[in-house]
C-alpha atoms as an extended CHARMM CRD file, in Angstrom:
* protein
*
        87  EXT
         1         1  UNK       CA              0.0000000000        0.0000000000        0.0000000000  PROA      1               0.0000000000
         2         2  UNK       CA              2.3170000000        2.4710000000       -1.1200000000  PROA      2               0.0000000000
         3         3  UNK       CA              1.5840000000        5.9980000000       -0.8800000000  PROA      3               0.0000000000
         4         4  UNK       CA             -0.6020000000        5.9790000000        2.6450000000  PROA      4               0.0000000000
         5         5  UNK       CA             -3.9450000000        7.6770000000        3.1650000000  PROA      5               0.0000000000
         6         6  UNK       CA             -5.4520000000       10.1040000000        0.5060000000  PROA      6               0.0000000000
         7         7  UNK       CA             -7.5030000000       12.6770000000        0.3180000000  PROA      7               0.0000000000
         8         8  UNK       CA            -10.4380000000       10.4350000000       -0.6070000000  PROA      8               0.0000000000
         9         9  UNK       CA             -9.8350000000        8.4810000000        1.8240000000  PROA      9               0.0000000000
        10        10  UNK       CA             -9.9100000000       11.0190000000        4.8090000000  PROA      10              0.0000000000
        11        11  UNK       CA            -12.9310000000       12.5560000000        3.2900000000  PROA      11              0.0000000000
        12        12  UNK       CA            -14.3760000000        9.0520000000        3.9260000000  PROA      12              0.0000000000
        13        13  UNK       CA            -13.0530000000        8.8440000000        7.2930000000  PROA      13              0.0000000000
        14        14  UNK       CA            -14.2530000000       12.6870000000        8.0020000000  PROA      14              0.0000000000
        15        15  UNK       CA            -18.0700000000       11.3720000000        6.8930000000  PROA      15              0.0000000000
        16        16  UNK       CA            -18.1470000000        8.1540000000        9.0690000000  PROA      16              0.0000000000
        17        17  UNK       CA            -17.0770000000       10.2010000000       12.2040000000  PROA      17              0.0000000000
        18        18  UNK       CA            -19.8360000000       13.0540000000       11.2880000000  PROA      18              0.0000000000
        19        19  UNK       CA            -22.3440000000       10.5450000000       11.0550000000  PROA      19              0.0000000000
        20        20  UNK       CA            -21.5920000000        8.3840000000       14.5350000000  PROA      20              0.0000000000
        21        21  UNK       CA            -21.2310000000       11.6360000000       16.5480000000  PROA      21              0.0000000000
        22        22  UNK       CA            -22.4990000000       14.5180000000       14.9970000000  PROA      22              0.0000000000
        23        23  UNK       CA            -22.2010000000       18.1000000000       13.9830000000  PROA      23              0.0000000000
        24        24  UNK       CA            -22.0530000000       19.0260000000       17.8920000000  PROA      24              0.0000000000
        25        25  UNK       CA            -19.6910000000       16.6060000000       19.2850000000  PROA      25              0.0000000000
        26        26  UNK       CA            -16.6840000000       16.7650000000       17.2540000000  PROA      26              0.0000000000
        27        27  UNK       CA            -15.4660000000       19.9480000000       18.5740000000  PROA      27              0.0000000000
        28        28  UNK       CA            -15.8810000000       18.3500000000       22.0500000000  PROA      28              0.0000000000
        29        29  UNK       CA            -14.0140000000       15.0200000000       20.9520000000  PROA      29              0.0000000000
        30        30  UNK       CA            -11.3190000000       17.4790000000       19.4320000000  PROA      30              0.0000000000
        31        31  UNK       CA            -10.7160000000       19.5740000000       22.5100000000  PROA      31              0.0000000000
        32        32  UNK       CA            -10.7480000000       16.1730000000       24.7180000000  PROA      32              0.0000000000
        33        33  UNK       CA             -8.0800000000       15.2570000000       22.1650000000  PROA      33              0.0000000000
        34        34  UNK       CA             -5.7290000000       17.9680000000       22.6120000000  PROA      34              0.0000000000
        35        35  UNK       CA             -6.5330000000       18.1180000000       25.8150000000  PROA      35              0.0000000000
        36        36  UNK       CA             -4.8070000000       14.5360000000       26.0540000000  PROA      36              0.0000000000
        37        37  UNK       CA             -2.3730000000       15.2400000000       23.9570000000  PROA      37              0.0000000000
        38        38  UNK       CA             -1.1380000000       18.2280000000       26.7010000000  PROA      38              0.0000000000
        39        39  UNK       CA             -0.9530000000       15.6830000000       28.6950000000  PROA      39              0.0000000000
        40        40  UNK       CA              1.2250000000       13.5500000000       27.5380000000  PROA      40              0.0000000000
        41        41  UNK       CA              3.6730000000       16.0720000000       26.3750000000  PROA      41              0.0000000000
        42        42  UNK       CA              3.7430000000       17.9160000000       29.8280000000  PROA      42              0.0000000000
        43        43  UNK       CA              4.0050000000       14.0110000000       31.8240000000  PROA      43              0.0000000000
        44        44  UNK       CA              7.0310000000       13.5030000000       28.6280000000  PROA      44              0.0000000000
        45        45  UNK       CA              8.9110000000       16.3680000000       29.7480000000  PROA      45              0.0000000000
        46        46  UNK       CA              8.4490000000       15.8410000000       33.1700000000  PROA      46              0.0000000000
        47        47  UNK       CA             10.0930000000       12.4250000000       32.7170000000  PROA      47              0.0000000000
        48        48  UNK       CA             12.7970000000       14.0380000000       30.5060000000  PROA      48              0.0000000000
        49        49  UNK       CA             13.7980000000       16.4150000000       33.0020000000  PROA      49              0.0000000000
        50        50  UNK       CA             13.6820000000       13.6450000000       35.9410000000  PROA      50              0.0000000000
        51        51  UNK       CA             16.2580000000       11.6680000000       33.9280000000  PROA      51              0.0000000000
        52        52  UNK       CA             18.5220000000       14.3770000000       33.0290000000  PROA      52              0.0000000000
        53        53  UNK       CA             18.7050000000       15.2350000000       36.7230000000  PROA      53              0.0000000000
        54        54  UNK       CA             19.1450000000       11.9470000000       37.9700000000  PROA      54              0.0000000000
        55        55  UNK       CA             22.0330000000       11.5540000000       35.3130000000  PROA      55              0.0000000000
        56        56  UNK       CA             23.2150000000       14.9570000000       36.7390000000  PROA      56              0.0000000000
        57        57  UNK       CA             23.0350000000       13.3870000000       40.3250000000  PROA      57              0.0000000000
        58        58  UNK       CA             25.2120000000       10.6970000000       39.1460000000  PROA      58              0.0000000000
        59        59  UNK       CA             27.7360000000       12.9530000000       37.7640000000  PROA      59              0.0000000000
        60        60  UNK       CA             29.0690000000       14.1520000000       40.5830000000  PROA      60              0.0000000000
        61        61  UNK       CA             31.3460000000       13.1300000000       43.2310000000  PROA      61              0.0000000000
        62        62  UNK       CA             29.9890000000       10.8010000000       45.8640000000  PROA      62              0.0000000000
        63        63  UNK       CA             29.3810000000       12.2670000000       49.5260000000  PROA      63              0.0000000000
        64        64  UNK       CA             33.1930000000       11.7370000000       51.5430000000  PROA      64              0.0000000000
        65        65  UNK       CA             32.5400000000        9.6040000000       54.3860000000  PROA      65              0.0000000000
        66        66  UNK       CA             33.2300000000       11.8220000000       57.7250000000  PROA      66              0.0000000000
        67        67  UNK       CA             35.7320000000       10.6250000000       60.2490000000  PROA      67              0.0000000000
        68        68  UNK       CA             34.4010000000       10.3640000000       63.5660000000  PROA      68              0.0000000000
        69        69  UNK       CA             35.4940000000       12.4090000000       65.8970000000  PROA      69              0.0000000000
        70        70  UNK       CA             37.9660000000       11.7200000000       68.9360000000  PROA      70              0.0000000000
        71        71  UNK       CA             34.8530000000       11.8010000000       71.4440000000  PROA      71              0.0000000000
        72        72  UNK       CA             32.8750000000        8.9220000000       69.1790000000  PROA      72              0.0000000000
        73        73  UNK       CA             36.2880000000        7.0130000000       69.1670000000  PROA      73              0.0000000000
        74        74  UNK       CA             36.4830000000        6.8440000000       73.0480000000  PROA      74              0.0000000000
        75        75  UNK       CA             32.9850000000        5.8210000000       73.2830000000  PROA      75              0.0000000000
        76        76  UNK       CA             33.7810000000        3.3810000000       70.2520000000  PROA      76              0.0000000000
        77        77  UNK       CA             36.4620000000        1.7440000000       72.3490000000  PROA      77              0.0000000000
        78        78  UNK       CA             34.6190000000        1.9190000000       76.0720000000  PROA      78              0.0000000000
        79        79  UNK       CA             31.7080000000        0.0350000000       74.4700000000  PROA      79              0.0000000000
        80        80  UNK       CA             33.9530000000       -2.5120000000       73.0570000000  PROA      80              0.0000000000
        81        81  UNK       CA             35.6660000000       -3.0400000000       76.0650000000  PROA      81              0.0000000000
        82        82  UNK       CA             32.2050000000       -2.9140000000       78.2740000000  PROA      82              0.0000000000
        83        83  UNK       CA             30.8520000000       -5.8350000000       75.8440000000  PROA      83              0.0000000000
        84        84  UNK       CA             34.3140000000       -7.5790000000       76.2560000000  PROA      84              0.0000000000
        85        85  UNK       CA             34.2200000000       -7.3110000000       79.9610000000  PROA      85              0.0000000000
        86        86  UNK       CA             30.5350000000       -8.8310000000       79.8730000000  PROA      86              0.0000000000
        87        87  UNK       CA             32.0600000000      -12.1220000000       77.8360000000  PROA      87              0.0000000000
């Protein structure tokens, strides 16, 4: 079928959706169509811009893992030694 639709052809398809919905509704099925069609485009770039960020995210250095401090050291040790004495 080389070629795709024609003009005859969407003047067929035009007729058949005039006659199953009427003159009145096909402005209302056109705005619920664009209406979805926003839709989708605003949920696409809302994905788009989730993935760039999370590829942003992953771009940069991880977090540097703190040393503790001389205070959580001693209390490191005294526990250690308080569960050792326990044994």
């Amino acid at each position: 079928m080389p070629g795709g639709i024609g003009g005859a052809e969407l003047i067929v398809i035009f007729l058949v959706i005039l006659i199953f919905f009427g003159a009145n509704k096909i402005p209302e099925l056109a705005r619920g169509i664009g209406q979805g069609m926003n839709e989708f485009k605003k949920a696409s770039n809302n994905l788009k811009n989730e993935i760039e960020k999370g590829k942003q995210g992953l771009s940069t250095s991880p977090p540097k893992k703190e040393e503790p401090t001389k205070k959580q050291k001693e209390e490191a040790i005294e526990n250690k030694q308080e569960k050792s004495n326990e044994n």
